[in-house]
C-alpha positions in Angstrom: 0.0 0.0 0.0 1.6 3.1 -0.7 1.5 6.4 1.2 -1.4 8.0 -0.3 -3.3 5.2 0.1 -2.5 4.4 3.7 -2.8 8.3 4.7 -6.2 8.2 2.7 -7.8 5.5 4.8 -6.3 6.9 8.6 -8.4 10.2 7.3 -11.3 8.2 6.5 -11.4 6.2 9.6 -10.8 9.5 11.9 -13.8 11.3 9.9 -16.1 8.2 10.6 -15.4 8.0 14.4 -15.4 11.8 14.5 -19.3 11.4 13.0 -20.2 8.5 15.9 -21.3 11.0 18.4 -23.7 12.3 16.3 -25.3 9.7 14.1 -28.2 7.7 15.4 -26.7 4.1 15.6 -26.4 2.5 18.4 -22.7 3.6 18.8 -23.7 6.9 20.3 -23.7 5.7 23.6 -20.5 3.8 23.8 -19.6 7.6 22.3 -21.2 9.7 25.2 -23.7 11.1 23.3 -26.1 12.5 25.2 -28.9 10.1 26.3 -32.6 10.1 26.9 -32.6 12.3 29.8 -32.3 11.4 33.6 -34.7 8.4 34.1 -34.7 4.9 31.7 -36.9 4.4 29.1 -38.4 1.2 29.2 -40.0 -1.0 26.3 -43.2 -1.3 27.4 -45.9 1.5 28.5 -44.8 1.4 32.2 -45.0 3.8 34.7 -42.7 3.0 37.8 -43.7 6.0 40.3 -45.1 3.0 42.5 -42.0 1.4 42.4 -40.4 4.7 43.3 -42.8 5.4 46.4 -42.1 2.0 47.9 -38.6 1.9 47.5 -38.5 5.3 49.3 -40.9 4.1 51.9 -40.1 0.6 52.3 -37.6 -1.2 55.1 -34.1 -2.4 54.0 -34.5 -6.1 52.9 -38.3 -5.9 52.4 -39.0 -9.3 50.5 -41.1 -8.8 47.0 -41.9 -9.8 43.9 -43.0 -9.2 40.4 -45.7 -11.0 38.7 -47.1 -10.5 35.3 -48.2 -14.1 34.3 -50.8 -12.7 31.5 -48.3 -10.5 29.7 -45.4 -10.7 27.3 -41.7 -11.8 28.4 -40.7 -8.4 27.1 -43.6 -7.0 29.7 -41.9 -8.8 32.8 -38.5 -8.2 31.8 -39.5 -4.3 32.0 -41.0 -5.1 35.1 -38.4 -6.6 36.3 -35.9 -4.3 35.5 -37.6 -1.0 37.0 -38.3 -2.9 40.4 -34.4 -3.7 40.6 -33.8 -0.2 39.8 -36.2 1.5 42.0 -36.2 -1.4 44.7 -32.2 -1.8 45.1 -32.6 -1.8 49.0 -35.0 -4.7 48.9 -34.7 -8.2 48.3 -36.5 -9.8 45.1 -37.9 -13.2 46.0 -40.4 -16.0 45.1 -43.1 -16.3 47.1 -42.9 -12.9 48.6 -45.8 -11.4 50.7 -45.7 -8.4 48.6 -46.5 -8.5 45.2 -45.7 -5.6 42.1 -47.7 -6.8 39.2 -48.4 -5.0 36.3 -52.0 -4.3 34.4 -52.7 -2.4 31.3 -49.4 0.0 31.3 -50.1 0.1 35.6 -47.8 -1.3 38.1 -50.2 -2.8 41.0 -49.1 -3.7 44.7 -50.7 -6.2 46.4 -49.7 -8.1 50.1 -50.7 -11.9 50.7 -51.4 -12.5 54.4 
């Protein structure tokens, strides 16, 4: 490869990583482009100020779970994911007395005696 050639693809491969911050692909993270804004954006309609109220209000080490047998795997993964987020001072668990399901885009709390 001669010269040129070699100094002709180091300029084509610094203008292309010079353009990653502000294309759309999915390298714009691993950039730092700017993201969504302060809170995560989930996949689902979902709306996790429940999950925010209780994990302000609850005891460390609180025992719950999250059920959504009716909806999609995508649904509980979502579901999932915010409780560990908003919930990181409790303890997820099978068979837990308190229960975050989710209903038509609404998280729902229940508590089994």
């Amino acid at each position: 490869m001669s010269a040129r050639a070699a100094f002709a693809a180091v300029t084509v491969a610094v203008l292309a990583a010079a353009a990653v911050p502000w294309s759309d692909g999915p390298l714009r993270r691993l950039a730092g482009g700017e993201g969504d804004g302060p809170e995560p954006t989930f996949d689902v309609p979902l709306d996790p100020t429940p999950l925010q109220r209780a994990g302000a209000r609850l005891p460390d080490y609180t025992r719950y779970e999250t059920s959504a047998p009716d909806e999609s795997p995508l649904v509980q993964g979502n579901l999932k994911a915010a409780a560990q987020l908003y919930l990181s001072r409790q303890l997820p668990v099978h068979d837990a007395p308190l229960v975050f399901g989710y209903r038509d885009g609404r998280i729902t709390t229940s508590i089994s005696p």
